[in-house]
VEXDREN-2710 file (C-alpha; in Angstrom, 1 decimal):
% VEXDREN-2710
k/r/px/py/pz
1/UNK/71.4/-122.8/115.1
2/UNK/71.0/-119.0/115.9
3/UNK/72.1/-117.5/119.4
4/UNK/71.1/-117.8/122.5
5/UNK/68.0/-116.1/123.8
6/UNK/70.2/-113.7/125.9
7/UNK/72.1/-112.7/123.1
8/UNK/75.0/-114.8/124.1
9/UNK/76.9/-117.2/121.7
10/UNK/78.0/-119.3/124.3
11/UNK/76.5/-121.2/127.3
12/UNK/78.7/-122.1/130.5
13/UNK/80.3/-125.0/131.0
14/UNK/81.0/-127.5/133.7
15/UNK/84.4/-127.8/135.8
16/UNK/85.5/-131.5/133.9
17/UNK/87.4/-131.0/130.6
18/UNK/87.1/-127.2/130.2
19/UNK/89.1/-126.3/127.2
20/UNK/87.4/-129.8/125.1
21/UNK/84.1/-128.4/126.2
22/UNK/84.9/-124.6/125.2
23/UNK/86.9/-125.2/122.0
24/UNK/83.8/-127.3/120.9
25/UNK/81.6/-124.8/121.0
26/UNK/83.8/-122.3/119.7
27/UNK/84.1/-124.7/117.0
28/UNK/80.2/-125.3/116.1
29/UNK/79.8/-121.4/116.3
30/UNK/82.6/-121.2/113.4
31/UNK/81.2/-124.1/111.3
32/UNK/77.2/-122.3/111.8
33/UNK/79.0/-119.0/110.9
34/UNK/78.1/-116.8/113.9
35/UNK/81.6/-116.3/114.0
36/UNK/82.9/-114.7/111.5
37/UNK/86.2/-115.0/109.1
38/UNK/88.6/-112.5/110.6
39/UNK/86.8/-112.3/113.5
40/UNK/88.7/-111.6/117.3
41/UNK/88.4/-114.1/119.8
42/UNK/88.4/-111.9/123.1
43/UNK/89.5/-113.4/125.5
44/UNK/88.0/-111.7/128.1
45/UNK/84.5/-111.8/126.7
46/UNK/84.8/-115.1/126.0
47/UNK/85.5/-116.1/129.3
48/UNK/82.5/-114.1/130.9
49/UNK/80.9/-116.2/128.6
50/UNK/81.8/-119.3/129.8
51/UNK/82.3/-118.8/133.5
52/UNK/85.7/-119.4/133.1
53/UNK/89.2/-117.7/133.7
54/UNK/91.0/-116.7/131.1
55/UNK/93.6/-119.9/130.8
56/UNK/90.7/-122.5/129.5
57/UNK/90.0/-120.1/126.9
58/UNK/93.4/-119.2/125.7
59/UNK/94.2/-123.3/125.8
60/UNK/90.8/-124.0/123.6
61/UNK/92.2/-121.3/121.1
62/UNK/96.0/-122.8/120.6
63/UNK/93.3/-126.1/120.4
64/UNK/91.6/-124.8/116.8
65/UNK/94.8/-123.0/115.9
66/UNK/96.8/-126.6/115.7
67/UNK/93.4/-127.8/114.0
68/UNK/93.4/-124.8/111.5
69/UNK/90.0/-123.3/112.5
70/UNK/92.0/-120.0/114.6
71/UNK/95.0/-118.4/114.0
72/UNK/97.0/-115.9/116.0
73/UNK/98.9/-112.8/115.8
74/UNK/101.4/-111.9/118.3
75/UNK/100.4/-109.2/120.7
76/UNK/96.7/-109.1/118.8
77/UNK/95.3/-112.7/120.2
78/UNK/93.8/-115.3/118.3
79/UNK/91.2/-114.8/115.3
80/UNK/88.8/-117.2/112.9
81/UNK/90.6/-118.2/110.2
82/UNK/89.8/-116.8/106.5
83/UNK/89.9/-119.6/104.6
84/UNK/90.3/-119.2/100.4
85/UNK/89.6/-121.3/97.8
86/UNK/93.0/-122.9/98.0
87/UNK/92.3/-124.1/101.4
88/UNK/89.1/-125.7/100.1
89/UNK/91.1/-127.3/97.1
90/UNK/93.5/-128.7/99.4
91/UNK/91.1/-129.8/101.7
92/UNK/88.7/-132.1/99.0
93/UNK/92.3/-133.5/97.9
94/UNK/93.3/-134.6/100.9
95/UNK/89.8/-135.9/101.5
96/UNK/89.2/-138.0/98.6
97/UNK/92.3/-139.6/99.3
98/UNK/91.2/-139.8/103.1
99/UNK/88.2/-141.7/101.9
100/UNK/88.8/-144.1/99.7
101/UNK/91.3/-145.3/102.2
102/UNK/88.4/-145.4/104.5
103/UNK/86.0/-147.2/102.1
104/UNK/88.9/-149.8/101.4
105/UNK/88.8/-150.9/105.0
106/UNK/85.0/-150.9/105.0
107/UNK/84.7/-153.3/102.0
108/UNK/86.0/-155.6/104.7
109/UNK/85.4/-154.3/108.0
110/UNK/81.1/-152.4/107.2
111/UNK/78.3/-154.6/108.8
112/UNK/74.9/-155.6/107.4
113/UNK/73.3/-153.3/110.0
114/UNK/76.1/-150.3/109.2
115/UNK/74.9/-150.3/105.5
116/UNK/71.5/-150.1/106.3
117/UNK/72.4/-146.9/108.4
118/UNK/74.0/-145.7/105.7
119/UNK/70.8/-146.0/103.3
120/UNK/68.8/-144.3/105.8
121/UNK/71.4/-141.7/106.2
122/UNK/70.6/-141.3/102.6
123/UNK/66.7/-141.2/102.9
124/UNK/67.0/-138.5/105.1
125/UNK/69.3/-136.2/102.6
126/UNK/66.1/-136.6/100.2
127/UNK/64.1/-135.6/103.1
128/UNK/66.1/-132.7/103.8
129/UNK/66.0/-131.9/100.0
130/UNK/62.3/-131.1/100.1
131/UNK/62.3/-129.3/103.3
132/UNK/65.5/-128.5/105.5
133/UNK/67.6/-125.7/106.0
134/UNK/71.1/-125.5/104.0
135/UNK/72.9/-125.1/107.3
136/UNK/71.1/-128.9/108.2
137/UNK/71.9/-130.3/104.7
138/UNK/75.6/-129.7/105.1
139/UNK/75.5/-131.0/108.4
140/UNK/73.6/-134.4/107.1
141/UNK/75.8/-134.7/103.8
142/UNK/78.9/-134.4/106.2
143/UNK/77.1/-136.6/108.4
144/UNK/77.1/-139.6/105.5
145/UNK/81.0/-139.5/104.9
146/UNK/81.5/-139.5/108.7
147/UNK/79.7/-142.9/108.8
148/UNK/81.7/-144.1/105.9
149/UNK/85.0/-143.5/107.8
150/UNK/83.5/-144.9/111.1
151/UNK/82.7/-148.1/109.0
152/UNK/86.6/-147.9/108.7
153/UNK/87.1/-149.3/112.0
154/UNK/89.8/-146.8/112.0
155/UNK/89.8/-144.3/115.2
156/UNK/92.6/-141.8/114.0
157/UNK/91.6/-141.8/110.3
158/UNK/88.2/-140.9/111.7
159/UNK/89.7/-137.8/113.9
160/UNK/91.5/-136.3/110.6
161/UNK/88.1/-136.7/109.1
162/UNK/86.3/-135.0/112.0
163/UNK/89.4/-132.1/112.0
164/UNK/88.8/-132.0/107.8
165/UNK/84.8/-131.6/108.0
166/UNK/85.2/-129.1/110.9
167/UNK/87.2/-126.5/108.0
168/UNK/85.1/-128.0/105.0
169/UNK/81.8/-127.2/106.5
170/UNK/82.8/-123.3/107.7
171/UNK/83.5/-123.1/104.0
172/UNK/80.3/-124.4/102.3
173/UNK/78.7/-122.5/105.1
174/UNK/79.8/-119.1/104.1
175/UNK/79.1/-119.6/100.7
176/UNK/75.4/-119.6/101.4
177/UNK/73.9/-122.7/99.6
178/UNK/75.0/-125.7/98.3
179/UNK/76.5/-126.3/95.2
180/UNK/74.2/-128.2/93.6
181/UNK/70.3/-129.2/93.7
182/UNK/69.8/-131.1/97.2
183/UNK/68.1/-134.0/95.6
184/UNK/71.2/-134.9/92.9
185/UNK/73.5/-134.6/96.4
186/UNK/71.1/-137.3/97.4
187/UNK/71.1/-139.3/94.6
188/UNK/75.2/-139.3/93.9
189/UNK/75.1/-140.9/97.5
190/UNK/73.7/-144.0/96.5
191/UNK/76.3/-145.3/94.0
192/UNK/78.5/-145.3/97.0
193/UNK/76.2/-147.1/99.4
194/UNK/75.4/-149.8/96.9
195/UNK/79.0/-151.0/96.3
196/UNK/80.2/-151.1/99.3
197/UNK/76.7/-153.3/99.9
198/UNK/78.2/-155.4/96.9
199/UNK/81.8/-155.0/98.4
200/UNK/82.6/-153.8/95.1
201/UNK/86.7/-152.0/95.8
202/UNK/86.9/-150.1/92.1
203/UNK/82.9/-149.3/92.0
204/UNK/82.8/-147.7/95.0
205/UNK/86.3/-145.7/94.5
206/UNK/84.7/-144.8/91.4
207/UNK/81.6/-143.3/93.2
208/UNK/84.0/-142.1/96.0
209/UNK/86.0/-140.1/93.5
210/UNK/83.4/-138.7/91.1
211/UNK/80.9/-137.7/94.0
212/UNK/83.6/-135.8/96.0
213/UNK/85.6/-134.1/92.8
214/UNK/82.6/-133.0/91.7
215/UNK/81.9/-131.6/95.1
216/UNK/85.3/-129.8/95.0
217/UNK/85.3/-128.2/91.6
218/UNK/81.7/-126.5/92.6
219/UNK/82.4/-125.5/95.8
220/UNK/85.7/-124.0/95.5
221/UNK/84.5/-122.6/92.0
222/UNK/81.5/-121.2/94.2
223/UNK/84.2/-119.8/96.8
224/UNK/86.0/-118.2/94.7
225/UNK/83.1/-116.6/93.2
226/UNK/82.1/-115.3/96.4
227/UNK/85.7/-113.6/97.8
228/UNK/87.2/-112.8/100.8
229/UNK/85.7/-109.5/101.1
230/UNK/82.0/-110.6/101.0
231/UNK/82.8/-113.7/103.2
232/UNK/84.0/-111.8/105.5
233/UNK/81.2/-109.6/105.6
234/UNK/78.6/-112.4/106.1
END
């Protein structure tokens, strides 16, 4: 997802729901990384951008602040959050424990016809594998997990989810590739899939657990690796 043909990052949006619509799309251009760690949010720009006043704007940015994508600095505004390795660490905890909470209520709650959308989910990870950018891959793996906690049946475990992924995927973006070859990603998928299929509880918190730790010791490793400094300059 590059910019806009104009050179713009944002398109305007519509009188209904302003700061939802704006903070979304202030959202997407932090998870794509065209904006950057560190970076200001201008308010003023912004709003040109949008075809907005200045209010919508300022309300979408307190929005991500309270959802950790923005913070602000008194006097200076509001600015993408730098994110370190810590964060990440923190983040894969409190999503492992996030989904096996959300696979225990799909052992009892998934349909026939969700688990089949789940395998196809997966058939298009090994898709992606052989051809598919690394900014699409993320999206697709993230994409998996989301349909996991949907199987939930659980609306506000599925809006933690969607405020965790938002953070987790800036992250894995910045870093530049994925932390492992795209077809094992694909394959470590499966295990999951098939017990919930079997509406097997400790096979697939076994599959849960080793497929997101191993996640979260590569990725922050990889973070780490990278820095501040050079993520910044990205």
């Amino acid at each position: 997802m590059g910019e806009m043909d104009d050179g713009k990052l944002f398109s305007m949006v519509s009188a209904t729901d302003l700061v939802t619509q704006i903070a979304r799309q202030i959202t997407e251009a932090i998870v794509a990384g065209r904006l950057k760690p560190g970076q200001r949010l201008t308010e003023l720009q912004l709003s040109k951008e949008f075809g907005t006043s200045r209010a919508p704007v300022r309300e979408a940015a307190r929005l991500l602040e309270s959802q950790g994508l923005v913070v602000s600095s008194p006097r200076r505004g509001f600015f993408v959050r730098t994110l370190t390795a810590f964060d990440l660490r923190d983040l894969y905890e409190l999503r492992i424990g996030l989904e096996l909470h959300a696979g225990e209520l799909a052992i009892e709650r998934a349909s026939d016809a969700t688990i089949e959308d789940l395998r196809r989910q997966i058939d298009t990870l090994y898709e992606l594998a052989d051809d598919g950018s690394v900014e699409r891959q993320i999206f697709e793996d993230f994409a998996f997990h989301r349909m996991l906690c949907t199987a939930s049946g659980n609306a506000r475990l599925l809006k933690v989810y969607d405020e965790l992924a938002n953070e987790m995927r800036a992250g894995i973006t910045l870093i530049g590739k994925l932390y492992d070859d795209p077809h094992r990603i694909a394959e470590t998928h499966v295990p999951i899939v098939e017990a919930l299929a079997r509406r097997e509880r400790d096979t697939l918190r076994e599959a849960l657990v080793f497929h997101i730790a191993t996640a979260q010791k590569a990725v922050v490793r990889l973070f780490d690796t990278v820095g501040p400094e050079q993520v910044e300059s990205r």
